[in-house]
C-alpha positions as CSV (number, residue, x, y, z in Angstrom):
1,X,122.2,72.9,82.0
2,X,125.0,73.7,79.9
3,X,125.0,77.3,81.0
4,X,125.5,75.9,84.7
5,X,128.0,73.7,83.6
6,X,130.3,76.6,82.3
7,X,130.1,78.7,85.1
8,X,131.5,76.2,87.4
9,X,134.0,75.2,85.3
10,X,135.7,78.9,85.2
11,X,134.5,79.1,88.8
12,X,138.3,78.1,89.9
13,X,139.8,80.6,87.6
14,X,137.7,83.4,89.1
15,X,138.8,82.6,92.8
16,X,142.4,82.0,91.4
17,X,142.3,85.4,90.1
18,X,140.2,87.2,92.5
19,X,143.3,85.7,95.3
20,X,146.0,87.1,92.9
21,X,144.4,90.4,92.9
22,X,144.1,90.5,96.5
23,X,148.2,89.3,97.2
24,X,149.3,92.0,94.9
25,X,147.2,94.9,96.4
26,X,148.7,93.9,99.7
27,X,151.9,93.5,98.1
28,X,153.2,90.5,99.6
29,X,153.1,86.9,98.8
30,X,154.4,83.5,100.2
31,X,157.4,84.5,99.2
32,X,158.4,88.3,99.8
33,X,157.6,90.6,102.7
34,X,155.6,93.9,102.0
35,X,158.5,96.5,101.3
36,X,156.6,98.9,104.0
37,X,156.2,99.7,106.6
38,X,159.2,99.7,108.1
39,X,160.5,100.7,111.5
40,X,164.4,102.4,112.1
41,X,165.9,105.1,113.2
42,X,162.7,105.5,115.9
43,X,160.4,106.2,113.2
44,X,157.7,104.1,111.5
45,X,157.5,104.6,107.9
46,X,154.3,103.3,106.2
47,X,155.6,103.9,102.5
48,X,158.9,105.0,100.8
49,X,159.5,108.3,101.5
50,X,160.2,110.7,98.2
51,X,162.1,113.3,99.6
52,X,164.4,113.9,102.4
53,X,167.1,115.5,104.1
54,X,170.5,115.0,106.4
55,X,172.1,116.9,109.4
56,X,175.2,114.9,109.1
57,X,177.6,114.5,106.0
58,X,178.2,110.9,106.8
59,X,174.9,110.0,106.7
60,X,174.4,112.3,103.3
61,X,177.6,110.2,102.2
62,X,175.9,106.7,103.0
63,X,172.5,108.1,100.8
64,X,174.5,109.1,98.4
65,X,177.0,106.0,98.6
66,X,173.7,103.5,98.3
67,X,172.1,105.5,95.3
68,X,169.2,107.2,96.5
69,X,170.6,110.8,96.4
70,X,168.0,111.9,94.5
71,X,166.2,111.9,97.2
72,X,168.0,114.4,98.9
73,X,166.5,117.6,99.2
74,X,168.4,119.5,102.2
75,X,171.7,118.7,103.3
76,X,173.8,119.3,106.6
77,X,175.7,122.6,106.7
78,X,178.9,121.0,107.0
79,X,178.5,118.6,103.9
80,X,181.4,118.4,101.3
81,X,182.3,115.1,100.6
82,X,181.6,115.8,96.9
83,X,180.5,118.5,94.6
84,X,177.1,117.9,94.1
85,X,175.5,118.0,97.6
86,X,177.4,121.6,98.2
87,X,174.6,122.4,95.5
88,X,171.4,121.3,97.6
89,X,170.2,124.2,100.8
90,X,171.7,123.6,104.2
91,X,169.6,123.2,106.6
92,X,171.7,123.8,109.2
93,X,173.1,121.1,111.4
94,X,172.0,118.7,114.4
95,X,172.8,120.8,117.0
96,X,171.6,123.9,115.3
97,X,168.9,122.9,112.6
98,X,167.3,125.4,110.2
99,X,163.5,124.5,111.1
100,X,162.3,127.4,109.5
101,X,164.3,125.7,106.2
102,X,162.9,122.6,107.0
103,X,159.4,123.2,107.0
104,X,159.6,125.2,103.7
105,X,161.1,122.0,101.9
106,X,159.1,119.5,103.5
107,X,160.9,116.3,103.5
108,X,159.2,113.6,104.6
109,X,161.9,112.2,106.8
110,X,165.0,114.4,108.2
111,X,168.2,111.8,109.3
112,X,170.1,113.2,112.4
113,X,172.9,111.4,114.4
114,X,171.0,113.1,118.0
115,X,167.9,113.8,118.7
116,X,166.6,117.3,118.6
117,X,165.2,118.8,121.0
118,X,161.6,118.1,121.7
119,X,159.8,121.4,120.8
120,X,161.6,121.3,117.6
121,X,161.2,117.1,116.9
122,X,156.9,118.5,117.7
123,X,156.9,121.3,115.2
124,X,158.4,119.3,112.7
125,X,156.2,116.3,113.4
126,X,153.5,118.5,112.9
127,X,154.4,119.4,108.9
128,X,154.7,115.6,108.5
129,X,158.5,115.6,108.9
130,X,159.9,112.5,110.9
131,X,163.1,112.7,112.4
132,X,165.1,109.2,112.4
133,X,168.0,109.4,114.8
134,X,170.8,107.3,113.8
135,X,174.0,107.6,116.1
136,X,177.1,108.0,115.6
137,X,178.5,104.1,115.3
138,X,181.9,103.3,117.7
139,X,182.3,100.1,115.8
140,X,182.4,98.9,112.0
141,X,179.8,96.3,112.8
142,X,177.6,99.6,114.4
143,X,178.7,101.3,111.3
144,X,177.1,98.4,109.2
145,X,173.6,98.7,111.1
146,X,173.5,102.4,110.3
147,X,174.0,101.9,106.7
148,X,171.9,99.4,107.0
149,X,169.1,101.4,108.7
150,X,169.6,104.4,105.3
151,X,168.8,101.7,103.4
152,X,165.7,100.3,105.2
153,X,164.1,104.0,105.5
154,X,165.0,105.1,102.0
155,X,164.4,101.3,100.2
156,X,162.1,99.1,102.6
157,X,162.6,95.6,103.1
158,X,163.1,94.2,100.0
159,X,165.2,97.2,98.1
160,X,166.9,98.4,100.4
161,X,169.3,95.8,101.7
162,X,170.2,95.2,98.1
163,X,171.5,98.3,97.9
164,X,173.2,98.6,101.0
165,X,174.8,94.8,100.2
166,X,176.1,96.2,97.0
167,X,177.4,99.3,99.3
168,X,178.9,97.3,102.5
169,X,180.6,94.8,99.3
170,X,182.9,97.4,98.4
171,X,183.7,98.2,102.1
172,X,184.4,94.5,103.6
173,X,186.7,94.4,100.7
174,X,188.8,97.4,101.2
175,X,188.8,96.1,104.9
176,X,189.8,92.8,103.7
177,X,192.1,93.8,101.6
178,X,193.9,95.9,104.0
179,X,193.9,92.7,106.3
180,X,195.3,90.6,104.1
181,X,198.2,92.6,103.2
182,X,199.5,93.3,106.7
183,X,199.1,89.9,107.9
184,X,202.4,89.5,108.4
185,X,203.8,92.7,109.5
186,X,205.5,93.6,112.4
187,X,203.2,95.9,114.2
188,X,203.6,99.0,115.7
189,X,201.9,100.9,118.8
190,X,200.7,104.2,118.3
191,X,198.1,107.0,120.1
192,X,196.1,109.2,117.4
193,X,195.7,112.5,119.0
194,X,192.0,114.6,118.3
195,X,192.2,117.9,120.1
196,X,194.5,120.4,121.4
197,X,193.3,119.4,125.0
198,X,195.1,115.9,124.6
199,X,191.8,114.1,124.0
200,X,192.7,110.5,122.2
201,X,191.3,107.5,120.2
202,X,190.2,105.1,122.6
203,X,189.1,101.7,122.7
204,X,185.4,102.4,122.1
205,X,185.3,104.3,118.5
206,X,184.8,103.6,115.1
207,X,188.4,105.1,114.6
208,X,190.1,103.0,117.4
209,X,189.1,100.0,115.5
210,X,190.5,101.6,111.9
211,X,193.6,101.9,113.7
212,X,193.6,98.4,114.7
213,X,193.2,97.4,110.9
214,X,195.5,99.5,110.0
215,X,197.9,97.6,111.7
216,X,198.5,100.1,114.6
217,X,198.3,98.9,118.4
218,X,196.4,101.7,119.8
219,X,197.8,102.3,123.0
220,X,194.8,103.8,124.7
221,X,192.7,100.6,123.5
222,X,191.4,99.6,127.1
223,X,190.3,103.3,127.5
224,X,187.4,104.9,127.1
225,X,185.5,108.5,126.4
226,X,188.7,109.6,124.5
227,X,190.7,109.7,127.7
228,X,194.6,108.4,129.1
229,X,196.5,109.9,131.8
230,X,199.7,111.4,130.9
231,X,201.1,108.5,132.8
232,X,199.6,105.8,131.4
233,X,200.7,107.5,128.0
234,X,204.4,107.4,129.3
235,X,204.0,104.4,130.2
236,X,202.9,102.9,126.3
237,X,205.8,104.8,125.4
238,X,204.1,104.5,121.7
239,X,206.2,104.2,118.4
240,X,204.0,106.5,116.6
241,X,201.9,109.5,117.5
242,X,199.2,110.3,114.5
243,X,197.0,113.6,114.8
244,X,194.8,115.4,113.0
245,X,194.5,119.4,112.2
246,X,193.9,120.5,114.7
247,X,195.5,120.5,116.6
248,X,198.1,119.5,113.7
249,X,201.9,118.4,114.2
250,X,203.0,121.7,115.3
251,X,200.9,122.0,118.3
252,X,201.7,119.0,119.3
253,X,204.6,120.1,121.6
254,X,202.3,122.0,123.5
255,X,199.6,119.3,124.7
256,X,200.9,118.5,128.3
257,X,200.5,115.0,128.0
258,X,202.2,114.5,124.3
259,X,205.4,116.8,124.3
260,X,207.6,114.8,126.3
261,X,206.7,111.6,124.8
262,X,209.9,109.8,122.7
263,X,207.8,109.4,119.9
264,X,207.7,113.2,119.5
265,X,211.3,113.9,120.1
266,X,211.8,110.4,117.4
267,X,209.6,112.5,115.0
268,X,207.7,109.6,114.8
269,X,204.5,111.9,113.7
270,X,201.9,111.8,111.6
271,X,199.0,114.1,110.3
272,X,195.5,113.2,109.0
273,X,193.5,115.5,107.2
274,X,190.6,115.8,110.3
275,X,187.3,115.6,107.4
276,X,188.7,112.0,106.8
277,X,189.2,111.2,110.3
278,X,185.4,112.2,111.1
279,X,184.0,109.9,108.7
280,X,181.6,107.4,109.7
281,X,180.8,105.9,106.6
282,X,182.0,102.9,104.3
283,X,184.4,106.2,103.4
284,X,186.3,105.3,106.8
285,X,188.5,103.7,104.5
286,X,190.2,106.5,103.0
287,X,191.7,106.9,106.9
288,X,192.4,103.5,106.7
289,X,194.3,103.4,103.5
290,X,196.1,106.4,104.6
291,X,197.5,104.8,107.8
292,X,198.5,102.0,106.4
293,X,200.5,102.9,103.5
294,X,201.9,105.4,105.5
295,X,203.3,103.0,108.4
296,X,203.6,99.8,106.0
297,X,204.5,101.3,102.8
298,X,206.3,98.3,101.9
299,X,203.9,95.8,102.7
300,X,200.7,97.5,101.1
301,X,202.6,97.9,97.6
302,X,204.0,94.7,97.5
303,X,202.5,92.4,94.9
304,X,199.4,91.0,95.0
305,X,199.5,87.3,95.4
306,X,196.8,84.9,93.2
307,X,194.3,83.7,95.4
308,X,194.1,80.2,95.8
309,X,193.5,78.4,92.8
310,X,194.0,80.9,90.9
311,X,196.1,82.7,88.5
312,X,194.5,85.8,89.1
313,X,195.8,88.7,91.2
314,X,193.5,88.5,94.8
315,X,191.0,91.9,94.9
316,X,192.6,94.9,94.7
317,X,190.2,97.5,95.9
318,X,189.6,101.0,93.3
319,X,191.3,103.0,96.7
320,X,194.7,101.2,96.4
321,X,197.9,102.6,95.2
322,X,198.5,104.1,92.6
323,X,195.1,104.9,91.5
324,X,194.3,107.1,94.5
325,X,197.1,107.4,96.8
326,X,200.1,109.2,96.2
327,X,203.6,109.7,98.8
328,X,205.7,112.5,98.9
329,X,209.0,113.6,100.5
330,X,210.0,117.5,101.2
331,X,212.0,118.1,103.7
332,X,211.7,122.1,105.0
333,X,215.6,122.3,104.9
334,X,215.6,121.3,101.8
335,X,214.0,122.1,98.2
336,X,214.3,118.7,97.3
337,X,210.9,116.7,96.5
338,X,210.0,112.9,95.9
339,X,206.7,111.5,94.6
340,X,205.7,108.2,94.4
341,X,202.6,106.1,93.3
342,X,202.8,104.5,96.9
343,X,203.2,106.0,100.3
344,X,206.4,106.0,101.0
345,X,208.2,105.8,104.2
346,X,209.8,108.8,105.3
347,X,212.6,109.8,108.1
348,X,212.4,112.4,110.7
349,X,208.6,113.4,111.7
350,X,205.9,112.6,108.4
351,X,202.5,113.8,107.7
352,X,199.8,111.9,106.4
353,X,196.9,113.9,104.3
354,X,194.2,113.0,102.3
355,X,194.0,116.2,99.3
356,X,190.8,115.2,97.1
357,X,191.1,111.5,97.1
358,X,195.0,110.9,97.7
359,X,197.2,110.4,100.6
360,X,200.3,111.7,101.1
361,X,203.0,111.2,104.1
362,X,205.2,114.4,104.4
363,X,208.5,115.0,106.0
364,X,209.5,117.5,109.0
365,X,207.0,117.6,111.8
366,X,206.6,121.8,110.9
367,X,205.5,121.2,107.3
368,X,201.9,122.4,106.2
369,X,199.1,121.0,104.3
């Protein structure tokens, strides 16, 4: 009697434990999902992948930016954000991919902004590669959604979007920041020119809406595919042209639809290094910085008010002046040369480039990086 006694009184502690066992072989429990599988990027992942690779150097930037590049095993062959990715093999890029280097390294999941075509998407399926397409974003709330999407594939539910909040932190304060220091600017219009054959920022891209921020009234904002008639330019009659190399300030003159515009002949004219232009990452914001100190210098190093409440200066992002952007002056008729700790305004045509992690706004429209 005794003996029957004792085994139903640890009778509830053997089905408490034997539930506990079974929650945490599932890994979930009433209060956290299971970290896999997850689904993103077209692919279903049913546990967290150990190795993979990138045909794009923004999305090697966002693994990287979100800590998990040591998970990267094979990077894009036009990667050089920073030093130590140059050091991984290329394999290749999204329109040209290196399957042959693919299938030697074996990641289990290969990040492209298109898809590949379908024979090579098969063969790669085949080794146990997936492919997870994640497009190029035309907004920053797109841009969120991709970073968010790394972080999902690479993390699962429950690590990941830590790490990408830690990650998109950093970047709505920049953003913020930037914001709060223009507020009361008198804004300017401006076109940001992309290629020789007169191709613009438009309305629908991720750069269209840095201008914005930036402070700059992008003419061709109601346009779309990276298109505006020469008339509709003339027209705008914008303030400020800004370009990147290429086609560079001193081809300018010689895109149809930009040489006769005032702007030009104002040398109202600005140059942006093109790998910072391209960038569609939280590291948009080195564009973004750039612009801004270049058109508002005097607004973006004013002082930084206390926020409310407060006696303390309101956030002032790592990326601010003086820490990472530098202005200089040098005229081309002249040997004289000016350097700042802020970007600085200049007269006569400027140029605006990012060398490492500074930018710069340079006199005289034939000057060169």
């Amino acid at each position: 009697m005794t003996t029957m006694k004792l085994k139903f009184k640890f009778l509830p502690l053997l089905l408490a434990g034997a539930i506990l066992t079974a929650l945490l072989s599932t890994g979930c429990s009433d209060n956290k999902t299971p970290n896999f599988p997850v689904t993103a990027g077209g692919i279903t992942l049913e546990s967290e992948p150990a190795t993979v690779a990138s045909l794009s150097p923004s999305l090697s930037e966002i693994i990287y930016g979100i800590g998990a590049e040591s998970k990267l095993v094979g990077r894009s062959e036009n990667d050089g954000f920073n030093g130590p990715v140059r050091l991984l093999p290329s394999v290749g890029t999204s329109l040209q991919p290196n399957i042959e280097k693919l299938l030697e390294l074996k990641p289990n999941v290969l990040f492209s902004p298109v898809a590949l075509s379908e024979e090579n998407t098969q063969k790669l399926n085949e080794a146990g590669i997936q492919v997870a397409v994640l497009p190029v974003p035309s907004t920053i709330e797109a841009l969120r959604k991709r970073i968010s999407d790394v972080g999902l594939i690479l993390k699962g539910n429950n690590k990941g979007p830590k790490l990408v909040a830690e990650y998109l932190t950093k970047f709505d304060n920049e953003l913020n920041y930037v914001k709060t220091k223009l507020a009361g600017v008198e804004r300017k219009t401006g076109v940001f020119v992309l290629g020789s054959d007169g191709s613009v920022v438009t309305g629908d891209t991720l750069l269209g809406e840095i201008m914005e921020t930036a402070g700059l009234d992008n003419v061709a904002k109601d346009h779309t595919g990276y298109q505006i008639s020469a008339e509709e330019l003339a027209q705008a009659d914008p303030q400020v042209i800004i370009t990147t190399n290429p086609p560079g300030i001193e081809k300018l003159s010689l895109i149809g639809k930009i040489k006769n515009l005032p702007a030009l002949e104002r040398a109202d004219v600005y140059e942006l290094d093109y790998q910072y232009a391209d960038r569609y990452s939280a590291e948009i914001t080195y564009a973004l910085y750039a612009i801004a100190y270049a058109l508002y210098p005097e607004a973006m190093s004013a002082p930084d008010e206390p926020e409310s409440g407060s006696t303390s200066s309101a956030f002032v992002p790592a990326i601010s002046a003086p820490e990472l952007l530098t202005a200089s002056r040098a005229a081309e008729s002249s040997a004289e040369s000016a350097v700042s700790d802020t970007a600085s305004a200049v007269s006569g045509s400027s140029q605006v480039a990012l060398s490492g992690q500074s930018a710069s706004a340079v006199s005289s429209a034939s000057s060169k990086k």
